[in-house]
C-alpha positions in Angstrom: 124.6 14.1 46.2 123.8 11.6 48.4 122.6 11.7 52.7 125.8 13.0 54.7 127.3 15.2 51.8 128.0 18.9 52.7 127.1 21.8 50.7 128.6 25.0 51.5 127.1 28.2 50.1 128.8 31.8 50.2 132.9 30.5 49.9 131.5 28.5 52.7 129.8 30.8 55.2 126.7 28.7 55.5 126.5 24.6 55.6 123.9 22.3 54.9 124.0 18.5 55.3 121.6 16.5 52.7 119.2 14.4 54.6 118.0 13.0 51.8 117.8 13.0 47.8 114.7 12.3 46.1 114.3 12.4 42.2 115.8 16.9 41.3 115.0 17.5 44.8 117.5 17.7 47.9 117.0 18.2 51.2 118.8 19.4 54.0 119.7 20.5 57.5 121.1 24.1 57.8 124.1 23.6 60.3 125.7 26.3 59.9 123.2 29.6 59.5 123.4 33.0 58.2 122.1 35.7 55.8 121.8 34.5 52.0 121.6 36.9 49.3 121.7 36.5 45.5 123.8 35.0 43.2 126.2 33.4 45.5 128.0 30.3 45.1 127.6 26.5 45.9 130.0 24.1 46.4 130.0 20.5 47.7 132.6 19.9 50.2 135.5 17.7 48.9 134.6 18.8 45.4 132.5 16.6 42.8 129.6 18.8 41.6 128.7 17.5 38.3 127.6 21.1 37.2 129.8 22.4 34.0 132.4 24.6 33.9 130.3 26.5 30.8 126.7 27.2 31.1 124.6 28.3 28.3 124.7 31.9 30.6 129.0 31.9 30.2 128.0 31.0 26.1 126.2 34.2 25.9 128.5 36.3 28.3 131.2 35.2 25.9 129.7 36.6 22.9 129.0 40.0 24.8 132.6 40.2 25.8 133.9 40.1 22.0 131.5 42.1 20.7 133.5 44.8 22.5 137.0 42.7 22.3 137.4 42.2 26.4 141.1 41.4 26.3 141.2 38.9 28.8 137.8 36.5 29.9 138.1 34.4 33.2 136.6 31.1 33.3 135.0 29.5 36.5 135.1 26.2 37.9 137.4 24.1 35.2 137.7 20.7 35.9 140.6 20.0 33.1 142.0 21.0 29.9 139.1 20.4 28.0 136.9 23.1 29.8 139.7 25.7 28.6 140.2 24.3 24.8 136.3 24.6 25.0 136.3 28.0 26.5 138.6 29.2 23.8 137.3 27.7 20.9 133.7 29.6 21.5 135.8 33.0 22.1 137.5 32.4 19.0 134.5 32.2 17.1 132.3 34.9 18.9 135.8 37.1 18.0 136.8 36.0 14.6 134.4 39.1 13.2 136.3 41.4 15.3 139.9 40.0 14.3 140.4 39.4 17.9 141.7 36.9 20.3 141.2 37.1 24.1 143.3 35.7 26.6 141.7 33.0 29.0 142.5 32.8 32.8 141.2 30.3 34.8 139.9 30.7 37.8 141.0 27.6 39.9 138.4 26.7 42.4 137.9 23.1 42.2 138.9 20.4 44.1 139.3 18.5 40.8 141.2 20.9 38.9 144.2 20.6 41.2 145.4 17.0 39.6 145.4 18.6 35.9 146.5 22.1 37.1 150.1 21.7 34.8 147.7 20.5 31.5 145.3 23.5 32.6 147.9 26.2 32.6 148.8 24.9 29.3 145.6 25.5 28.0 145.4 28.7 29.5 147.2 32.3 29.2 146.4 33.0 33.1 145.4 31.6 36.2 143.8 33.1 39.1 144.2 31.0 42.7 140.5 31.3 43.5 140.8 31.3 47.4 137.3 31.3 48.3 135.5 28.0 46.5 138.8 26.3 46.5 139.2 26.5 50.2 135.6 25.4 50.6 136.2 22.3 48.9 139.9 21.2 49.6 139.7 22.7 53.1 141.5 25.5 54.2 144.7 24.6 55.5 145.3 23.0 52.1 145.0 26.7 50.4 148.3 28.4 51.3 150.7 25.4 49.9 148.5 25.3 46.9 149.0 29.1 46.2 152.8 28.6 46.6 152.7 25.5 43.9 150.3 27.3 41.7 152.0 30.5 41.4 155.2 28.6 40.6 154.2 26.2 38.3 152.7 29.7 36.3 156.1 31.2 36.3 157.5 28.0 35.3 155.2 27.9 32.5 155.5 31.3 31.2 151.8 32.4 32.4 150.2 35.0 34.3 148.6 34.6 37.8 146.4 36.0 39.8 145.5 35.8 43.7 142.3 36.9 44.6 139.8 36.0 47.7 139.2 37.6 51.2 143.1 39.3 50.5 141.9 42.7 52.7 138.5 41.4 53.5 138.6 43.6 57.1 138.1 46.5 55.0 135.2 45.9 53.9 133.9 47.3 57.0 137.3 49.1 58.2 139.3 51.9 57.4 142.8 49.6 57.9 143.7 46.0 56.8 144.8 43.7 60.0 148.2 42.6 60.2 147.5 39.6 58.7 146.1 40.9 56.0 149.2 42.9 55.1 151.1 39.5 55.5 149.1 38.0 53.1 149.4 40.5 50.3 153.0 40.5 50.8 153.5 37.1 50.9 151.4 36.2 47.9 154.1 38.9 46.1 156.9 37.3 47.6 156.1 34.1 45.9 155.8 35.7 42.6 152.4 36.5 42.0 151.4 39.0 39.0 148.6 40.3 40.6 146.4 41.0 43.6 142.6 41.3 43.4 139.9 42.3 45.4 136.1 41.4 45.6 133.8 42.8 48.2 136.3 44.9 49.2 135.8 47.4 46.7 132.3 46.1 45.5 130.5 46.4 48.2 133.1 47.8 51.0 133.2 50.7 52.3 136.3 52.2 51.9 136.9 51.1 48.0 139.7 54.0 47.3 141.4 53.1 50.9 141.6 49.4 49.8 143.5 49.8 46.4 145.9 53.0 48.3 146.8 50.3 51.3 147.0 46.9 48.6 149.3 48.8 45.9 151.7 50.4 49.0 151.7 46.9 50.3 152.8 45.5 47.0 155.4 47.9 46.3 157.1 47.4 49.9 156.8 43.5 49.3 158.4 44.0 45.8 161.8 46.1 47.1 162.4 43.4 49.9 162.8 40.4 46.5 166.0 38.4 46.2 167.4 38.8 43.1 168.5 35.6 42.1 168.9 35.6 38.2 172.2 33.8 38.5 170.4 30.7 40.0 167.1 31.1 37.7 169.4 30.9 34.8 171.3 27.5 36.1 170.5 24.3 34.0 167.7 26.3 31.6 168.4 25.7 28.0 166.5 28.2 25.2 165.2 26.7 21.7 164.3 30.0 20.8 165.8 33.0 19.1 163.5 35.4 20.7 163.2 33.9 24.3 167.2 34.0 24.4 167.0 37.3 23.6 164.7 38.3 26.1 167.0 36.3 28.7 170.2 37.8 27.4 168.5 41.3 28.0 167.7 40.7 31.9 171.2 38.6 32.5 173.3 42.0 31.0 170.9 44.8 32.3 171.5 42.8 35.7 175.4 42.9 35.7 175.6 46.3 34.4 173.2 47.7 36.0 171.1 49.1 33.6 168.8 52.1 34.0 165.8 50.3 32.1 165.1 47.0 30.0 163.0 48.4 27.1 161.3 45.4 24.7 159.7 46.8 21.2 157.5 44.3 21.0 154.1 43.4 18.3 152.8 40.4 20.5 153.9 41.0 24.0 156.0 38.0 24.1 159.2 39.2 24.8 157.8 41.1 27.7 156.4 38.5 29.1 159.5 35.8 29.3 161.2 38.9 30.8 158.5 39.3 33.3 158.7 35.4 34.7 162.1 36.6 36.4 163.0 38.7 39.7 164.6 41.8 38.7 164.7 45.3 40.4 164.8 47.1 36.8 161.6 48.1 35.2 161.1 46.9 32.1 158.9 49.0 29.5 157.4 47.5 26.5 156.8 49.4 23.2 154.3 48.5 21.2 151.8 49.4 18.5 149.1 47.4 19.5 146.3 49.0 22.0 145.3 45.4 22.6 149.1 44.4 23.2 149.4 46.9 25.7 146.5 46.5 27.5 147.1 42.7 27.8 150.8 43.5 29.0 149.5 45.4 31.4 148.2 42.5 33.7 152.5 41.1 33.8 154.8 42.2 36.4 157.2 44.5 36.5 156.1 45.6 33.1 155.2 49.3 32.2 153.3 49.1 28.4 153.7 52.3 26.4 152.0 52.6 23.0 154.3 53.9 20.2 154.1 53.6 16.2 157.4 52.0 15.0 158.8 52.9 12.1 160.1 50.2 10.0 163.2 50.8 9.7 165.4 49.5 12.9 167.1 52.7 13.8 164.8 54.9 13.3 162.6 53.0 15.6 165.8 53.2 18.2 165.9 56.6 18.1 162.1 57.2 18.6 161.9 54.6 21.6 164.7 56.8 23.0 162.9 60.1 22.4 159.7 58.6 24.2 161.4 57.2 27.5 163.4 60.7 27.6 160.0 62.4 27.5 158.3 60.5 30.3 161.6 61.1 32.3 162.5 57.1 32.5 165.8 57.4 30.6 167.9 60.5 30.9 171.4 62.1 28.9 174.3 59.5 29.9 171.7 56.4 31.7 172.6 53.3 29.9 169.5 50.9 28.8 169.0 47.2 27.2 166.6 47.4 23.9 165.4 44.5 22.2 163.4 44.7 19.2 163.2 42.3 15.7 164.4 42.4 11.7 162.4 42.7 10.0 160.1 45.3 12.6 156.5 44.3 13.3 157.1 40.7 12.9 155.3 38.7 15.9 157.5 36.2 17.7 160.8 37.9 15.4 162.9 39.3 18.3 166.2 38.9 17.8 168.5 41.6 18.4 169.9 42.8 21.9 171.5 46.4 22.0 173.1 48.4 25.4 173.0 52.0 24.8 174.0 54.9 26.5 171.0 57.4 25.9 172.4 60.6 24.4 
């Protein structure tokens, strides 16, 4: 810090200006005032806080969060790839008594993280567009492009995102969202994000059930208005892998034919999330053994995750996953549906057989 820098606490709501830095200690000017409670955050504006993105706190939040195998762990305030690698390294460890592996998001916030967003996806299994610190410290007329580019650049890369900040904020104190507020949701699913996510709305608001009603009916509206363009996603990609092609081949037939359901029998989750990364108005439900499978898939859009035992043999593991979309009324006598699964069955990453039935 140095005299002239901003800080901005509470995503912003109250700014200091340093007068002047002496030794640990900083002083400042309150400019902008207002009510401070706990645990809020700082940021500096135009980024550049030296502070890391893992403090010995995160270290030991990390190692409460395997002892009871969180699926997925966020992590704040990454600067680059390294942050991640390191993030994932430690849950790796804190897990490898549990035979468990977490999926990290981060959580982009940082003025600095938006240069090395493409390696930090890569390093990541999520992201979540952050809107509060990141529009403290790029500004907030930078935020809406950014949210386009990052939920792209995630669907490019095969990852999950996340929008979150101030999405119905109104409601914290009000029974409706404002206009704008709807627009936002919407708009945030129009560009492809995988999910929507409050804050004080529903931790401190007021109408915490109202929120979550208004949000998912918002969602859904926003989600029947897509273009379906699979034709043009399609255009120029080129697969190196069996099972990815697969999973393609299933969305490009179940498109034309007009398929009742895309059903994935999947060990890893992998085929149900290539399938996700596309626009389609078919649900797509993913069988799978795994409770931690399922509870992962459940975070990628348009994806409904069932838990079934497969048996090991191919047809007979046909014929169940048939039997269980006929009992929760998704398939019916005479609907025709696109089923992927793998030979041998149960093998991660083995997908490699497409079939279009007409349930019986």
């Amino acid at each position: 810090m140095k005299p002239g820098d901003s800080l901005l606490l509470n995503d912003g709501l109250i700014v200091l200006v340093v007068d002047s830095v002496k030794g640990d200690q900083i002083r400042t000017t309150v400019k902008l005032g207002g009510a401070l409670s706990n645990n809020k955050g700082i940021n500096k504006h135009g980024g550049g806080l030296t502070a890391p993105a893992l403090t010995a706190k995160d270290m030991e939040d990390i190692r409460t969060a395997m002892a009871f195998q969180a699926d997925y762990v966020a992590v704040s305030f990454p600067k680059n790839a390294t942050d991640m690698e390191m993030a994932r390294q430690l849950c790796n460890v804190a897990a490898a008594e549990f035979r468990h592996k977490p999926a990290l998001i981060a959580k982009i916030e940082r003025a600095e993280a938006i240069p090395n967003l493409e390696a930090i996806l890569k390093a990541s299994d999520a992201i979540m567009v952050a809107r509060g610190d990141l529009a403290v410290e790029v500004g907030n007329a930078a935020v809406p492009a950014l949210q386009k580019r990052m939920i792209r650049l995630a669907r490019e890369h095969d990852k999950v995102v996340i929008t979150a900040t101030q999405m119905m904020e109104s409601m914290i104190s009000a029974p409706v969202p404002t206009r704008a507020e709807v627009s936002d949701v919407a708009n945030a699913v129009l560009d492809g994000t995988d999910a929507v996510m409050t804050s004080a709305e529903t931790a401190t608001g007021k109408y915490p059930v109202e929120v979550v009603q208004q949000m998912a009916n918002i969602c859904a509206e926003a989600e029947m208005a897509e273009d379906v363009r699979l034709d043009a996603d399609f255009t120029g990609m080129a697969f190196s892998r069996i099972d990815q092609s697969i999973a393609m081949g299933a969305l490009f037939t179940a498109y034309h034919l007009g398929c009742k359901a895309i059903v994935a029998l999947t060990d890893s989750g992998s085929t149900a999330l290539w399938m996700s990364r596309h626009r389609i108005h078919i649900p797509i439900y993913a069988l799978t053994p795994k409770q931690a499978t399922q509870r992962r898939m459940a975070l990628y859009r348009n994806v409904t995750p069932l838990l079934m035992d497969q048996s090991a043999e191919r047809d007979t593991a046909l014929a169940e996953a048939e039997a269980h979309l006929k009992k929760r009324g998704i398939v019916a006598s005479g609907d025709i549906y696109a089923i992927t699964c793998g030979e041998p069955m149960g093998a991660p990453g083995g997908t490699n057989m497409l079939k279009i039935v007409r349930a019986a």
